[in-house]
C-alpha positions as CSV (number, residue, x, y, z in Angstrom):
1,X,281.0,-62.0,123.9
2,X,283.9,-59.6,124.1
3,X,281.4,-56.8,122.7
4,X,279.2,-57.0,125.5
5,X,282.0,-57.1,128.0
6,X,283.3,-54.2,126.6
7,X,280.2,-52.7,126.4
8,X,278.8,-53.2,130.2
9,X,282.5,-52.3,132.0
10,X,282.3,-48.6,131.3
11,X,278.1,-48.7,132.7
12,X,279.4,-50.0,136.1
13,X,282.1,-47.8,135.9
14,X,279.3,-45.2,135.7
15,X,277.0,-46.4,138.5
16,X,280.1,-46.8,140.8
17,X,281.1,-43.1,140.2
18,X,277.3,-42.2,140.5
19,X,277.1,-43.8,143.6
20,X,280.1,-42.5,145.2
21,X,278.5,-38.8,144.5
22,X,275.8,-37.5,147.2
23,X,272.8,-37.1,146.0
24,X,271.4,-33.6,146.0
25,X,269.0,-33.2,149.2
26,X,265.3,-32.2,148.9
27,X,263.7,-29.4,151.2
28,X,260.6,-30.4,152.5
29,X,258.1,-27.8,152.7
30,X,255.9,-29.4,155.5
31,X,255.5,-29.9,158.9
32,X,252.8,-31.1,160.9
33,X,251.9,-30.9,164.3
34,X,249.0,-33.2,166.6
35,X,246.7,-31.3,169.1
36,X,245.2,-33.2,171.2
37,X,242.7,-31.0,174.1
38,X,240.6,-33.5,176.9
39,X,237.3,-31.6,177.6
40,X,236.2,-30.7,181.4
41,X,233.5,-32.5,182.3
42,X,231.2,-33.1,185.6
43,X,229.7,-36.6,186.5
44,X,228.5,-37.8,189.8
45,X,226.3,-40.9,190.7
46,X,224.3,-41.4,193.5
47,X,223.8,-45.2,195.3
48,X,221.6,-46.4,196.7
49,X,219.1,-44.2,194.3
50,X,215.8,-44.8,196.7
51,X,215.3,-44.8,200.6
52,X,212.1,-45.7,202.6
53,X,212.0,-44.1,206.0
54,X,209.5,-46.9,206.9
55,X,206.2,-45.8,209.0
56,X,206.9,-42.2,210.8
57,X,205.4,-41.2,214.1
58,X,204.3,-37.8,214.6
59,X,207.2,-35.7,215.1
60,X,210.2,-37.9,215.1
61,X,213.3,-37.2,213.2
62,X,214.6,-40.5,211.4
63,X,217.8,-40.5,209.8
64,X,220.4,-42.6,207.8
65,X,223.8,-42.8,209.0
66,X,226.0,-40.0,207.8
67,X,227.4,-42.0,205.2
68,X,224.5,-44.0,204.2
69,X,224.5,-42.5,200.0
70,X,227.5,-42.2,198.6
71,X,228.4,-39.9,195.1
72,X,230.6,-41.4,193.3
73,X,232.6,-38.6,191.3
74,X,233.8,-39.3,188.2
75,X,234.0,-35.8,187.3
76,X,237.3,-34.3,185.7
77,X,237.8,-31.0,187.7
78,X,237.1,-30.4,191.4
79,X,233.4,-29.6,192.4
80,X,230.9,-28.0,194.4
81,X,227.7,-30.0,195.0
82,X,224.1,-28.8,196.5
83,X,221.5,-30.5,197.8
84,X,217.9,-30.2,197.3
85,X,214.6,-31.0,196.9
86,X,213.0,-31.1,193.7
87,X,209.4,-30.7,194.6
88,X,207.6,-27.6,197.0
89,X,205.4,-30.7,197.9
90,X,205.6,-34.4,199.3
91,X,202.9,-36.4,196.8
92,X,200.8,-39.2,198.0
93,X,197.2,-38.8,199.5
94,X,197.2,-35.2,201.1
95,X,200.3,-33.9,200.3
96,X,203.1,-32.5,202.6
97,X,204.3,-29.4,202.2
98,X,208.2,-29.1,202.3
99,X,209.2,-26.5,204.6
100,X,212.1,-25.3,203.6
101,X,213.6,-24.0,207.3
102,X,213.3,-27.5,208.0
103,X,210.1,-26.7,210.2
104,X,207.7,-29.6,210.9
105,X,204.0,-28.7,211.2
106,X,200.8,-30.2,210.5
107,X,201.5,-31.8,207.1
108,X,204.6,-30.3,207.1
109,X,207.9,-32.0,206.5
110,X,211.8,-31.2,206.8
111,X,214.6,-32.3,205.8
112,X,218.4,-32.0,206.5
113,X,221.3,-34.0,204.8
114,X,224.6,-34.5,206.5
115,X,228.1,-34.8,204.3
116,X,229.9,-37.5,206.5
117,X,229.8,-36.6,210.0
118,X,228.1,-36.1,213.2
119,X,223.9,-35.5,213.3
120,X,223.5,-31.6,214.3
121,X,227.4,-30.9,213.5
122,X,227.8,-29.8,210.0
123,X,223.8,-30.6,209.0
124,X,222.3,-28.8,205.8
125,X,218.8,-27.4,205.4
126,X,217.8,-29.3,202.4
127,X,215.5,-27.1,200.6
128,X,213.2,-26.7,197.4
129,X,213.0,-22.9,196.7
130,X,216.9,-22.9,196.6
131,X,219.7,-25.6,196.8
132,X,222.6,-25.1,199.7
133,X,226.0,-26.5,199.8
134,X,226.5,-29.9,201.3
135,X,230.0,-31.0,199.9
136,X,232.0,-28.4,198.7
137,X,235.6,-28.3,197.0
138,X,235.6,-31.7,196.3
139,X,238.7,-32.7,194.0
140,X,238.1,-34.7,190.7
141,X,237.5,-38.2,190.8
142,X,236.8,-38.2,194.5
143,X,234.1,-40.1,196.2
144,X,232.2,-38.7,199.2
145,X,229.1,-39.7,201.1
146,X,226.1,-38.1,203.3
147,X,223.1,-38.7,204.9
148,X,219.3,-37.9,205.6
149,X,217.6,-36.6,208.6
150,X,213.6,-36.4,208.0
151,X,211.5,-34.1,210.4
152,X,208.3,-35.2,210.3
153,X,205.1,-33.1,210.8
154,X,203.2,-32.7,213.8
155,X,200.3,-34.2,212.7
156,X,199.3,-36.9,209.3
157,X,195.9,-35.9,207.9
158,X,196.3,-39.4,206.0
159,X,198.2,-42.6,205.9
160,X,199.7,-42.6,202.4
161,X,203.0,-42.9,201.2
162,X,204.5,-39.8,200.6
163,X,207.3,-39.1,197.8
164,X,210.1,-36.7,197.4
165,X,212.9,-36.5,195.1
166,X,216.5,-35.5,196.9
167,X,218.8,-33.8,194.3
168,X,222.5,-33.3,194.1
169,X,224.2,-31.1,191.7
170,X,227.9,-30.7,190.8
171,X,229.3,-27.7,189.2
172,X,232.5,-26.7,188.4
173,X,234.6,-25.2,191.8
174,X,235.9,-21.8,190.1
């Protein structure tokens, strides 16, 4: 037994020496960084999506309230939004025309759309051949609302429903 004693006092001699030296360090030849980058992006929804003006009389000018639709903005950067119509004409029986100076004639209809405030402060010529501003600079994930004013022609040369499509678009504020 004294053999092996002998034999294993000088190897933990060693390995205490051994560990009591530093051990030489390593370069490392690598570093990596994450990138990370969020996309812009617009997004607006409209609610209510429909609205029935109900039976119209010759001439009259039925509205919403000012606030009746409201956009809700989930977009990432501010925005400008337009309004318009998405059709020259008003489908259903004989169609309306849409007048785009919000003129009523004989089957002839206008329209004007309101952001929020007062009826013939602030209103908005909705048109077809070209979309105005109804809400603009509006900062990122900001909900806003507006209205509809409808200016009904002079004279029906039918009694069918008639069907437009209001549209709001969002771009980018630059």
């Amino acid at each position: 037994m004294k053999k092996w004693l002998e034999r294993l006092i000088p190897i933990v001699v060693l390995a205490l020496l051994f560990s009591l030296v530093p051990a030489p360090a390593f370069a490392i030849n690598t570093a990596d960084v994450t990138v990370n980058a969020t996309p812009e992006y617009l997004s607006i929804s409209v609610s209510p999506t429909t609205y029935a003006f109900g039976f119209v009389a010759e001439s009259a000018t039925p509205s919403t309230t000012t606030s009746y639709f409201t956009i809700t903005n989930g977009s990432s950067v501010a925005t400008n939004n337009t309004v318009s119509v998405t059709s020259a004409t008003w489908t259903g029986g004989t169609p309306w025309t849409h007048s785009d100076t919000a003129t009523p004639n004989a089957d002839t209809v206008g329209l004007k759309a309101n952001k929020g405030g007062t009826w013939g402060t602030g209103d908005v010529i909705v048109k077809f051949t070209s979309s105005l501003s109804l809400a603009a600079s509006q900062a990122a994930t900001t909900d806003w609302s507006f209205g509809l004013k409808l200016l009904a022609p002079t004279s029906f040369s039918d009694g069918a429903l008639k069907t437009n499509t209001v549209r709001i678009t969002a771009t980018k504020q630059t």
